[in-house]
C-alpha positions as CSV (number, residue, x, y, z in Angstrom):
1,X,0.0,0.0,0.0
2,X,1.4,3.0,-0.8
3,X,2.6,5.8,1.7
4,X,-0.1,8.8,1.3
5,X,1.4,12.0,0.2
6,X,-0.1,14.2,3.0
7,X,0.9,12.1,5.6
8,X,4.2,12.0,3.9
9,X,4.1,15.8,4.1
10,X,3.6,16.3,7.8
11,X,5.6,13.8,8.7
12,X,8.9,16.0,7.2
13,X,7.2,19.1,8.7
14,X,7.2,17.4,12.5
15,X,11.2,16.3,11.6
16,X,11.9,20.0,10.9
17,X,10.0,21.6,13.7
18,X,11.8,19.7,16.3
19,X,10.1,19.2,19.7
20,X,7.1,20.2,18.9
21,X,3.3,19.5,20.7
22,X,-0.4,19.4,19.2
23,X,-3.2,21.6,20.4
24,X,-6.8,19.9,19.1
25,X,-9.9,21.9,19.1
26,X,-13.0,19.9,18.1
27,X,-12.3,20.3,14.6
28,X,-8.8,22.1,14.2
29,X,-5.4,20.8,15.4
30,X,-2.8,23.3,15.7
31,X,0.9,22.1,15.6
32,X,3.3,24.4,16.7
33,X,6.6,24.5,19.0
34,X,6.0,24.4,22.5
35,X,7.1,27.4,23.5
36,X,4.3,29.4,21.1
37,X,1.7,27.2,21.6
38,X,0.0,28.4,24.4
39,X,0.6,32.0,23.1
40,X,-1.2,31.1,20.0
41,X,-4.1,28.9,21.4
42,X,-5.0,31.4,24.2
43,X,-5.6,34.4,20.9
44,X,-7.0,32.1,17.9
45,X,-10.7,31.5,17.9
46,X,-10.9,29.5,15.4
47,X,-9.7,26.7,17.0
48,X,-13.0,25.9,19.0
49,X,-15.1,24.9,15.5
50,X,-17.6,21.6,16.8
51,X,-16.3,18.3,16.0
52,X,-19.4,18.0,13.5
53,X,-18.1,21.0,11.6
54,X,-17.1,18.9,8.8
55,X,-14.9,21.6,6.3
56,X,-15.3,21.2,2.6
57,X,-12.2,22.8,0.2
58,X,-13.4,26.2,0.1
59,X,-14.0,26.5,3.4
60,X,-10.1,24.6,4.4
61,X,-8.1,27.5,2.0
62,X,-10.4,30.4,4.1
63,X,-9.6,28.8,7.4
64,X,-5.4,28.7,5.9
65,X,-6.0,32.5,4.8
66,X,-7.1,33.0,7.8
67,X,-4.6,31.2,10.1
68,X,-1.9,32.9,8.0
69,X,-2.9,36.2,8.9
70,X,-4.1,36.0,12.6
71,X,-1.0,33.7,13.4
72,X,1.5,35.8,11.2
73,X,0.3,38.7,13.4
74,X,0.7,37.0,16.4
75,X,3.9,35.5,15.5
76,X,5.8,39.0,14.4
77,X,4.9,40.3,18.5
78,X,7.0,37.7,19.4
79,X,10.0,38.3,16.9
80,X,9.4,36.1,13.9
81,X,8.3,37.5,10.4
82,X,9.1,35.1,8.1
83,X,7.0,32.2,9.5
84,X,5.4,29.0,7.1
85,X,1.9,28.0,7.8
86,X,0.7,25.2,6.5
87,X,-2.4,23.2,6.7
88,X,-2.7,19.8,6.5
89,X,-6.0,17.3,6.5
90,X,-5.5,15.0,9.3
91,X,-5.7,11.2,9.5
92,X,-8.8,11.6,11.8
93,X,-11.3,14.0,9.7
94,X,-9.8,17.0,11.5
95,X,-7.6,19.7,10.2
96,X,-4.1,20.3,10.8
97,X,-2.5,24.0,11.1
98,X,1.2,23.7,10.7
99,X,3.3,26.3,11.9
100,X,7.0,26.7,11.3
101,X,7.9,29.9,13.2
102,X,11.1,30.7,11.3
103,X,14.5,32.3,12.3
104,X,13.7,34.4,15.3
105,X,14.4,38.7,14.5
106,X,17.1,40.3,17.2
107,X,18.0,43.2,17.6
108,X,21.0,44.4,15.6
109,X,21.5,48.5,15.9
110,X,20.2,50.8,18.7
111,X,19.7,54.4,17.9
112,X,18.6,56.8,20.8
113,X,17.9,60.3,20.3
114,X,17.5,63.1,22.7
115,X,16.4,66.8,22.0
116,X,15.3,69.8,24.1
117,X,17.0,70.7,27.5
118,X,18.5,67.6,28.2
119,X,20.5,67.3,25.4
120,X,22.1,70.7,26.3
121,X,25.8,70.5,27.3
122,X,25.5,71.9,31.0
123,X,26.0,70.3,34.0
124,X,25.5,66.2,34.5
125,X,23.4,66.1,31.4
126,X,26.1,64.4,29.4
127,X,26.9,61.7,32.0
128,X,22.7,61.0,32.5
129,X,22.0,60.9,29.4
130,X,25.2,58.5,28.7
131,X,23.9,56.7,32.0
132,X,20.2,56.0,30.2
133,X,21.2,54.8,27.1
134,X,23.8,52.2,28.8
135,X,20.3,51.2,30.6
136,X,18.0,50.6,27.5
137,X,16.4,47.8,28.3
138,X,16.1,46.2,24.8
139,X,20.0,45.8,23.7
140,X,21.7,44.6,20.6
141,X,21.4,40.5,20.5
142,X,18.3,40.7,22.6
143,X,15.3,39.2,20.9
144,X,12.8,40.8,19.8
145,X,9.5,41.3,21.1
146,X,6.9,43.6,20.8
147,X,5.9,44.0,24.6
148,X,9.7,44.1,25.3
149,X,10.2,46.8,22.9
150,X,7.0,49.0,24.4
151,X,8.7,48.7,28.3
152,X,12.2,49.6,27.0
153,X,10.7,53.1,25.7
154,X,8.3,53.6,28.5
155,X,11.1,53.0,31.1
156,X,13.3,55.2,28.8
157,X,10.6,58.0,29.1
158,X,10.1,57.3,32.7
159,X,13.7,57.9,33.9
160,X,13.9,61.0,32.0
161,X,10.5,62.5,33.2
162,X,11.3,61.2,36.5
163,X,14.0,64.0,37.3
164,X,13.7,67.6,35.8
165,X,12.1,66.8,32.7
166,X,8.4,66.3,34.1
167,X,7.2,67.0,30.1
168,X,9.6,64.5,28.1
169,X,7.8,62.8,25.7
170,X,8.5,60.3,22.8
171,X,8.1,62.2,19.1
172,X,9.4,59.1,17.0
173,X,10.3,55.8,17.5
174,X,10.4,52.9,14.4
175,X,11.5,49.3,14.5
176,X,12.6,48.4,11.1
177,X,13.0,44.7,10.5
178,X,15.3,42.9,7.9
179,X,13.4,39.3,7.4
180,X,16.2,38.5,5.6
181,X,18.8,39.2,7.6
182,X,16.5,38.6,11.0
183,X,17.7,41.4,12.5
184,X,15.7,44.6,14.0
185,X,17.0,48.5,13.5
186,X,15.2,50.6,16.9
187,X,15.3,54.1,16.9
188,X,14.0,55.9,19.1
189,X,13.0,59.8,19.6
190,X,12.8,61.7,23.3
191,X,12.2,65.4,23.6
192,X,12.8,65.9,27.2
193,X,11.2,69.7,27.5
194,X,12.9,72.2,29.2
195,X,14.1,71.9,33.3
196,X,11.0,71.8,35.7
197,X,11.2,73.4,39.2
198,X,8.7,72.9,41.8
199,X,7.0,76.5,42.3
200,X,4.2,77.1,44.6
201,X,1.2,75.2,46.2
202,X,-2.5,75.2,44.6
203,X,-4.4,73.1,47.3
204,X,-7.9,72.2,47.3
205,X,-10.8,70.6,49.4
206,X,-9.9,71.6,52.4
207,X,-12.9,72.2,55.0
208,X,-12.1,71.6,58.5
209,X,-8.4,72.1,57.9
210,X,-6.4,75.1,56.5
211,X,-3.6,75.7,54.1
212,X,-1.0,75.3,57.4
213,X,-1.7,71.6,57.9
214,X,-0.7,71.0,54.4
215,X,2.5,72.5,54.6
216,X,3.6,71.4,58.1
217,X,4.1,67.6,55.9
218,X,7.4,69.9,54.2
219,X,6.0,70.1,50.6
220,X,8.2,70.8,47.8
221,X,10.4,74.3,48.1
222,X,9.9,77.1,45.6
223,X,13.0,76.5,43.1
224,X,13.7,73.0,43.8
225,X,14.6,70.7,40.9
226,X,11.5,68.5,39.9
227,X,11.6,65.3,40.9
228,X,9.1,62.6,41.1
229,X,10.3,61.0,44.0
230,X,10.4,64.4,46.0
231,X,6.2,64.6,44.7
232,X,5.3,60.9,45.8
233,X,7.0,61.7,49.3
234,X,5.1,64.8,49.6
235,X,1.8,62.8,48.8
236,X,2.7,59.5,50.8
237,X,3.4,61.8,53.9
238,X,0.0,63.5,53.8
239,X,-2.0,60.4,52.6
240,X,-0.3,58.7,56.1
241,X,-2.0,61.3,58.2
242,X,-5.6,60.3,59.9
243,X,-6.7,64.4,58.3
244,X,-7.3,63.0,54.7
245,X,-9.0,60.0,53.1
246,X,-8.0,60.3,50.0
247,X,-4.5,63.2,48.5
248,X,-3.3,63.6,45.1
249,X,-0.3,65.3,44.0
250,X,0.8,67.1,41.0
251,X,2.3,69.4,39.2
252,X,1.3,71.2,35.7
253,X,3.7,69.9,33.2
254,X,2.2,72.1,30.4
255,X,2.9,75.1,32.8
256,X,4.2,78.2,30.5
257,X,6.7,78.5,33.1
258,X,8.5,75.3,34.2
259,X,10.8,77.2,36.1
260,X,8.1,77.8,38.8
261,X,5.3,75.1,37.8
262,X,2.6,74.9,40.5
263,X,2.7,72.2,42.9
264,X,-1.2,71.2,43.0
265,X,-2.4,69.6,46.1
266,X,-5.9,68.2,45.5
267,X,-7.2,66.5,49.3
268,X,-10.5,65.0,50.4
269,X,-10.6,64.6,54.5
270,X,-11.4,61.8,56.4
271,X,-14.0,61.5,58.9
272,X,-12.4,63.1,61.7
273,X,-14.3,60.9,64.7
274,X,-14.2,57.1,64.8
275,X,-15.7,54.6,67.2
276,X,-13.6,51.2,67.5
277,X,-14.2,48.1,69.5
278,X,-11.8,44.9,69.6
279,X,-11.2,41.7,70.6
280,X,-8.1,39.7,71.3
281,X,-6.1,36.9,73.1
282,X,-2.5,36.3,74.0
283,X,-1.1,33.4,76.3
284,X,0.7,36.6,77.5
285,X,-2.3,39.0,79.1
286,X,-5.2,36.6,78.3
287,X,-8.3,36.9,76.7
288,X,-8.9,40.6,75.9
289,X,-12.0,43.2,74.8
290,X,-11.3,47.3,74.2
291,X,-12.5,49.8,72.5
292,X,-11.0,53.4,71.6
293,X,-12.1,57.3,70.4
294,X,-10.1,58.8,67.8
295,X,-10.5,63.0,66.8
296,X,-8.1,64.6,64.5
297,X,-10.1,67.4,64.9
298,X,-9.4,68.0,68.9
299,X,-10.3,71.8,70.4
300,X,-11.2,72.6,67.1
301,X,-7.4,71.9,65.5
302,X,-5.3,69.6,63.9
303,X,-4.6,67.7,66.8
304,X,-5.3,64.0,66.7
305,X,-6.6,62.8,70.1
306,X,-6.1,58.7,70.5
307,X,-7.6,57.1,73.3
308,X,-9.0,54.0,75.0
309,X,-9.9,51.6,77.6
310,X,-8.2,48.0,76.9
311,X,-9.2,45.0,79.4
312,X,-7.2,42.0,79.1
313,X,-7.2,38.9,82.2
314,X,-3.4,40.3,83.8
315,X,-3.6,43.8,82.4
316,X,-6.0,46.9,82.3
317,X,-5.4,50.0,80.7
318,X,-7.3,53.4,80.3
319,X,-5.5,55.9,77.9
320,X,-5.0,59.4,76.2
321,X,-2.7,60.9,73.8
322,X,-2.8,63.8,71.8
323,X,-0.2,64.3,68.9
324,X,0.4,67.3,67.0
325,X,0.8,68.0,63.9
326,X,4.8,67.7,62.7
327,X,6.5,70.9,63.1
328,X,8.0,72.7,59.8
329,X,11.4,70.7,60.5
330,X,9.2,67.4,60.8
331,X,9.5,66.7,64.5
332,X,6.5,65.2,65.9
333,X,5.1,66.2,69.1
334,X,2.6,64.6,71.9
335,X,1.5,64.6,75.1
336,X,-0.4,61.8,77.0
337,X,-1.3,59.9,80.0
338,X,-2.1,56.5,81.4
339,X,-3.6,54.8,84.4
340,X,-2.8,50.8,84.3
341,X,-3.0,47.9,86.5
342,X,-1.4,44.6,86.1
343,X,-0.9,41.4,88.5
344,X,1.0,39.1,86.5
345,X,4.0,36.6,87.4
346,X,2.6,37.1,91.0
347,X,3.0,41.0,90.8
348,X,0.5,43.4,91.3
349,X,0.7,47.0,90.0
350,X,-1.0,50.1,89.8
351,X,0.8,53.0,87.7
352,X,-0.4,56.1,86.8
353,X,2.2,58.3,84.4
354,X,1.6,61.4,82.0
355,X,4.1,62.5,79.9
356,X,5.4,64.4,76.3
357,X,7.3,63.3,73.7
358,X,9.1,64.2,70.7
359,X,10.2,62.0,67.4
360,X,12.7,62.7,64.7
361,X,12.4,60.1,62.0
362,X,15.2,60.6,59.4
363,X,14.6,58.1,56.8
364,X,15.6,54.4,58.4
365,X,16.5,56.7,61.8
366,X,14.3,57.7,64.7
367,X,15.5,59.5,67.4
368,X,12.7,59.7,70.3
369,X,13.0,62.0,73.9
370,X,10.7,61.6,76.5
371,X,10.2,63.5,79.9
372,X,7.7,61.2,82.1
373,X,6.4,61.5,85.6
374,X,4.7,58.2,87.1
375,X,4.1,56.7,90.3
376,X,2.9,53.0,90.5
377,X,2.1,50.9,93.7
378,X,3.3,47.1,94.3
379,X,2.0,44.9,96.0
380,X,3.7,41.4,95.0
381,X,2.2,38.0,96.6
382,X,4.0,37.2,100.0
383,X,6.1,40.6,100.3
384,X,5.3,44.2,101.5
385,X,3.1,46.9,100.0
386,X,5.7,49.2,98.2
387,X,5.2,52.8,96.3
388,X,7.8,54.9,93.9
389,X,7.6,58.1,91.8
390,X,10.1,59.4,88.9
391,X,10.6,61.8,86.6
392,X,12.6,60.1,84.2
393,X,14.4,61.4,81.2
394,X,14.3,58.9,77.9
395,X,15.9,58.7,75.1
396,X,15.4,55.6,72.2
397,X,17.5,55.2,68.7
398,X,16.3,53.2,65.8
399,X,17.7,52.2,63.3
400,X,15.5,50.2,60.7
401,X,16.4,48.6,57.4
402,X,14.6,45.6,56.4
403,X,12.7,44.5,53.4
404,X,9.3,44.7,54.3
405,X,7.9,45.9,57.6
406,X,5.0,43.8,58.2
407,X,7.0,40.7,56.9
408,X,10.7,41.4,56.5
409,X,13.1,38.7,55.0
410,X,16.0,40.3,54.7
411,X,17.4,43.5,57.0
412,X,17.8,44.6,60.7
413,X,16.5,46.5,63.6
414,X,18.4,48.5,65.9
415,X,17.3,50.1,68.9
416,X,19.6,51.5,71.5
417,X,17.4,53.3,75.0
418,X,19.0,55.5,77.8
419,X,17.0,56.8,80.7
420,X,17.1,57.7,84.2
421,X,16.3,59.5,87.2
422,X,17.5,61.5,89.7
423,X,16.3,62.7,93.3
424,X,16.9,66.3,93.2
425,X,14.2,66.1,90.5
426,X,10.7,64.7,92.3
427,X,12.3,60.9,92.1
428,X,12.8,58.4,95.0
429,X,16.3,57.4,93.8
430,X,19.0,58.3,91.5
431,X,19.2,55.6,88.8
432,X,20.4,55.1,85.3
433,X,19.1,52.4,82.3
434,X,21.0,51.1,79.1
435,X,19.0,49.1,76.8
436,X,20.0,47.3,73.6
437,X,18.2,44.8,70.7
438,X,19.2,44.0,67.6
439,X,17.9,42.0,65.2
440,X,18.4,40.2,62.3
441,X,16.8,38.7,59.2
442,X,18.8,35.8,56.7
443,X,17.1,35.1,53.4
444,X,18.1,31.3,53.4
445,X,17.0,28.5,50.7
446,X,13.4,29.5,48.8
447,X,12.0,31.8,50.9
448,X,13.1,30.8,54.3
449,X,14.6,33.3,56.8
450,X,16.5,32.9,59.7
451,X,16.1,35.5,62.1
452,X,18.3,36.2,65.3
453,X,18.0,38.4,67.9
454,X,19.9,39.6,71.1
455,X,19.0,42.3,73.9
456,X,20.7,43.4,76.8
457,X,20.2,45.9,79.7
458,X,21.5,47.1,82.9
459,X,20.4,49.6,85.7
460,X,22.8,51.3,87.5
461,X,21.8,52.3,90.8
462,X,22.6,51.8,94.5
463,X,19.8,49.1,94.7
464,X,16.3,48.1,92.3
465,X,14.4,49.8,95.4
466,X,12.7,53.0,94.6
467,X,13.5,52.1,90.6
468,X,9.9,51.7,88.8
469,X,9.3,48.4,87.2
470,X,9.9,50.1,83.8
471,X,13.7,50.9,84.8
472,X,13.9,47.0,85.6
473,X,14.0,43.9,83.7
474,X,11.5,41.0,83.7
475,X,11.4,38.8,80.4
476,X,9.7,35.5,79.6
477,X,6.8,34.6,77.2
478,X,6.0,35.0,73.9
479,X,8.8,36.8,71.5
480,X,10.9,37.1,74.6
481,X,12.3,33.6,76.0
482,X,9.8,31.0,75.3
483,X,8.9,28.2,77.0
484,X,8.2,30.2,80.4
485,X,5.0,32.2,81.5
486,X,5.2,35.7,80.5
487,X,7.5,38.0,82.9
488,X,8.1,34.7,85.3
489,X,12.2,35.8,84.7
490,X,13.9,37.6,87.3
491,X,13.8,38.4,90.9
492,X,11.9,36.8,93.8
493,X,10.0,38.7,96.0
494,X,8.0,36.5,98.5
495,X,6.0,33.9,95.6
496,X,6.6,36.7,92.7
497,X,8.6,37.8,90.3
498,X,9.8,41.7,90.0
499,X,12.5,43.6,87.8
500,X,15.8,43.0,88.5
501,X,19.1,45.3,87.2
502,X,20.5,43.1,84.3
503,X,19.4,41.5,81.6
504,X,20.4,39.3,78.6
505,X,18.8,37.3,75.9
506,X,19.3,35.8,72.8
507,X,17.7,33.9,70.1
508,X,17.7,31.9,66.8
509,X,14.5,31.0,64.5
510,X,14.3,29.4,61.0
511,X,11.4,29.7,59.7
512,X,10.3,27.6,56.8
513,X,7.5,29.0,54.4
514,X,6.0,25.7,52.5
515,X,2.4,26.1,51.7
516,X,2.1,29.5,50.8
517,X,1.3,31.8,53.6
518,X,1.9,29.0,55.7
519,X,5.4,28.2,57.4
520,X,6.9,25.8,60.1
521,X,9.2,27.6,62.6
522,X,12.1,25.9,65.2
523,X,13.6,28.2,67.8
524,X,15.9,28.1,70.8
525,X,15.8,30.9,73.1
526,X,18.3,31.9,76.3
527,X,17.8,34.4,78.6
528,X,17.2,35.8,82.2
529,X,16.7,39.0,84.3
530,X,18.5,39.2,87.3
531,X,19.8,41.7,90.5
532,X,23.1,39.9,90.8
533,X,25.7,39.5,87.8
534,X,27.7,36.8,89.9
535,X,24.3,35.3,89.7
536,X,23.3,35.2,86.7
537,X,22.5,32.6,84.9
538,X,21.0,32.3,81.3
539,X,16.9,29.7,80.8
540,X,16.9,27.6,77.6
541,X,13.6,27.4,75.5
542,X,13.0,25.6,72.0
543,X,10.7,24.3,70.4
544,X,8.8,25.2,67.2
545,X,5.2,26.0,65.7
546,X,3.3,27.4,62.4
547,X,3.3,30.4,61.0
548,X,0.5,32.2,59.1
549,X,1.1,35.2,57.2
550,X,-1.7,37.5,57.4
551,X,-2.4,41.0,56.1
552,X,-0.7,42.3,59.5
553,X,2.3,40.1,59.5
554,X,3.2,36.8,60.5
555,X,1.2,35.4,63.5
556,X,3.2,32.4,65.6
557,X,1.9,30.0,67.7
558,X,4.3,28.2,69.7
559,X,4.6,24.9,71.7
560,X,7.8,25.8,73.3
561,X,9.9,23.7,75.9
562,X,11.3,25.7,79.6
563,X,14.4,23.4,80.1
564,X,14.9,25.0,84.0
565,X,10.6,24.6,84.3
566,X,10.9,21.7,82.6
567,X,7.4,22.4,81.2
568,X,5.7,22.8,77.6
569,X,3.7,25.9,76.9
570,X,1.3,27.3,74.1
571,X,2.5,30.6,73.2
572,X,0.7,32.5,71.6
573,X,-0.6,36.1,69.9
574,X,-4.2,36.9,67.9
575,X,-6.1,39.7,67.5
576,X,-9.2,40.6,65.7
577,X,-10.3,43.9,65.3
578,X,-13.9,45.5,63.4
């Protein structure tokens, strides 16, 4: 029996395709190299005729004609212009689109053209412009694609407007292609406008708020270069602010004077009075219910009053603070007060404390100083009703560079605290506190991170008597040493446990992420607080648990080991808040 012709035919197209895979529709097969098969499959209709569709002659040359065109087209965004398309009747009744894609087009000569104020010989304009074209994104040998081609000039057109050329636009731009040769000529076309400085603010939709509030968030100075970066910091900074629900922030690039184009600041304020309730547990403070006030329009001003009540088993807290608006140098200012009782590791207490305080953030810096007054009562299970008052003097550095905030990988936090008190200044006794933490994030294998952590602290003073239990050091519980109840670490006072003068822990967690948000953690922790140094001696805890990551960060749940309390313990943190 001879060999048909047809099947003859496709047989010497499948040899010269290579590795190549079949999509059938009902009626159609497509044939086609596996890496433009799903490209072509997921655009071409005409793959889903019915199986019963039979397809006479005339109606197999307007399905080729069609193919040709619709897959040619599809084909040239993805670099080839010189394809063969065949079809073919198949041994089943159906019909067979060939496709041979052809000799792939790359990119052979860059040409990138600049006109208008960037192109002047002044300044760094030489080296930027130098410095964009060395970062075109589509280079010579690269393939080419149309998509790729459309990113390269919109990033090209982005990194000039980006920085004093708010106006630049693309006039021209061609990409001529050789089929014979396969290879693509781009040229490309940017008038970059003249220089843009920031001139001054237009705001609008303001109501309860004036013009002052806006510009207390350091806007843009009259004169200063245009940059993009500068305009999104601006409107990040205001949109962060409980004043305004919604900010925008622009500038007229078609201003007929770019030297001093208005900033316009377009606002819509937020509800200045909310109402929230929340609930909560922690194998810390126990099960927990509060609720708080919030005005950002307090006494008639800008100033945004926080407060609330918070009830937990071991701890209950009334508050009130009441932060200004940053000043023109963007310190931020508050004042506040707090009554709280706790009774926890055997230790009751009863503090009341107001106080001010002022923050400097500088980029991954923040410098805080805070002047407090507080008196608390103690009355600890088995020992003697005690009472102390300072006026302490505080002072916290951070330093914060990490990948994410909510969920870093990669990064580290530094915090450094000094405070004390003295007794020619309303304080029971003259006393001293260093504090220290640092800690660290490790991208290891996929996207596990290990993450290590050490704190220390010391009080000097005479004795911890007369020091308030924030100048000491407890530590236990969850994210502190786990494996022992919260604040169970330190000194004994009849059956419980107070703040002692020293402190040190340290800790190690891997933390594999396997299904999605969800992770497996291991940990060992070490650490203790104590009065004596020649005392001092440092609790183990490991164990391990899950890890979730929610829209707030990860949330841990422990089973963690106390090697001294040889004892296993849940430990725990969730909240949920409407």
């Amino acid at each position: 029996m001879p060999f048909p012709h047809c099947a003859l035919r496709l047989l010497l197209v499948l040899i010269a395709l290579g590795p190549v895979g079949a999509w059938a529709g009902p009626g159609v097969t497509l044939v086609a190299p596996d890496e433009l098969r799903t490209l072509l499959v997921k655009h071409l209709d005409f793959l889903d005729r019915p199986a019963d569709a039979a397809l006479d002659e005339g109606g197999r040359v307007a399905l080729l004609r069609r193919a040709r065109k619709e897959i040619g087209e599809i084909l040239a965004t993805e670099g080839y212009f010189s394809p063969s398309i065949e079809g073919e009747p198949g041994p089943d009744g159906s019909y067979r689109i060939v496709v041979l894609p052809g000799q792939r087009t790359r990119i052979g000569r860059v040409e990138i053209g600049v006109v208008g104020d960037l192109a002047r010989d002044e300044g760094d304009r030489a080296a930027r412009l130098t410095a964009l074209k060395a970062g075109w994104g589509l280079p010579v040998g690269q393939p080419f694609r149309q998509a790729d081609w459309g990113a390269a000039k919109q990033r090209l057109l982005d990194a000039i407007a980006s920085r004093d050329h708010a106006a630049a636009a693309i006039i021209d731009s061609q990409a001529v292609i050789d089929p014979v040769s396969a290879e693509a000529v781009l040229t490309v076309q940017v008038d970059s406008g003249p220089a843009f400085r920031f001139g001054p603010l237009a705001v609008s939709g303001l109501v309860d708020y004036d013009r002052a509030l806006i510009e207390r968030y350091r806007p843009p100075a009259p004169g200063e270069p245009y940059s993009q970066e500068r305009l999104l910091a601006f409107q990040t900074a205001l949109q962060n602010t409980s004043y305004f629900a919604s900010v925008v922030v622009e500038i007229d690039r078609h201003s007929a004077a770019p030297d001093a184009a208005q900033v316009h600041v377009q606002v819509t304020e937020a509800k200045p009075r909310r109402l929230g309730f929340g609930l909560g547990a922690s194998s810390n403070t126990g099960y927990r219910v509060e609720t708080s006030y919030r005005d950002a329009h307090f006494l008639g001003e800008p100033y945004n009053l926080v407060s609330g009540l918070r009830i937990e088993q071991r701890r209950q807290l009334g508050y009130m603070d009441v932060f200004l608006p940053p000043t023109r140098q963007g310190y931020l200012d508050s004042v506040g007060g707090l009554a709280e009782h706790t009774n926890i590791a055997g230790l009751q207490t009863r503090r009341q404390s107001v106080g001010v305080v002022r923050t400097i953030p500088r980029g991954k810096i923040e410098n805080r100083f805070a002047l407090n007054y507080q008196h608390e009562v103690l009355l600890p299970d088995g020992s003697q009703r005690t009472s102390r008052s300072a006026l302490t003097a505080n002072w916290s550095w951070t330093h914060r560079s990490v990948d994410s905030l909510l969920d870093p990988h990669r990064g580290h936090v530094f915090n450094v605290q000094v405070g004390g008190a003295s007794q020619a200044l309303l304080s029971d006794r003259n006393f001293a506190r260093f504090y220290g933490r640092y800690q660290r994030f490790v991208p290891a294998v996929g996207r596990d991170v290990l993450i290590v952590r050490a704190e220390g602290g010391v009080t000097v003073a005479e004795s911890r008597e007369g020091v308030p239990q924030d100048f000491l050091f407890r530590t236990g519980g969850a994210q502190t040493v786990r494996g022992y109840a919260y604040q169970s670490l330190g000194v004994q006072d009849g059956n419980a446990t107070v703040g002692g003068r020293y402190l040190a822990v340290t800790s190690a967690e891997y933390v594999h992420w396997r299904w999605g948000d969800w992770g497996i953690a291991t940990f060992i922790d070490a650490g203790n607080a104590n009065d004596e140094r020649k005392l001092f001696k440092l609790n183990l805890g490991y164990g391990l648990g899950p890890r979730w990551r929610s829209p707030a960060g990860p949330i841990a749940v422990d089973l963690a080991y106390g090697q001294s309390d040889r004892r296993v313990r849940l430990q725990f943190a969730v909240a949920i808040a409407f």
